[in-house]
BALOBA-1460 file (C-alpha; in Angstrom, 3 decimals):
// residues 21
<rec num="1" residu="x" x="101.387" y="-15.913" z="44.909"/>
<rec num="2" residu="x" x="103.974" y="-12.981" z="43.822"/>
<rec num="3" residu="x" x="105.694" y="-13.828" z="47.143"/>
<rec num="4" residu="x" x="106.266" y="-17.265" z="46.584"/>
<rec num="5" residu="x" x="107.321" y="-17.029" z="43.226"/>
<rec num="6" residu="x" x="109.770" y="-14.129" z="44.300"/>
<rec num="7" residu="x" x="111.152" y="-16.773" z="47.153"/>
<rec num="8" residu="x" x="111.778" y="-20.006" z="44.555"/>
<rec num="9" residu="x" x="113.709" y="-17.602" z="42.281"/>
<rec num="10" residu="x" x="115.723" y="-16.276" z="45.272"/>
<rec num="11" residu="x" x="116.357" y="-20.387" z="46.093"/>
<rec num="12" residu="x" x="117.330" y="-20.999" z="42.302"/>
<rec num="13" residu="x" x="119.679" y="-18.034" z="42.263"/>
<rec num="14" residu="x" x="121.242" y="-19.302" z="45.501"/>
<rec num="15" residu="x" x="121.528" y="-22.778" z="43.854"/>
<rec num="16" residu="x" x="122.817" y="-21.694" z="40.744"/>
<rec num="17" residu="x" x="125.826" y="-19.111" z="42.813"/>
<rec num="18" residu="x" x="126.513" y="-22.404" z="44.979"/>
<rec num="19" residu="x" x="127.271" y="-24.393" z="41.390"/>
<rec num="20" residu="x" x="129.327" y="-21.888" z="40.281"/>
<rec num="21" residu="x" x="131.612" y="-21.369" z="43.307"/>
């Protein structure tokens, strides 16, 4: 559970970086 969680937040932060550049 703590892993997946810890991998969709890592996703989100990549989306949100992507967005910004």
């Amino acid at each position: 559970m703590v892993k997946i969680a810890r991998t969709q937040a890592k996703e989100q932060c990549r989306k949100r970086i992507r967005n910004y550049f």
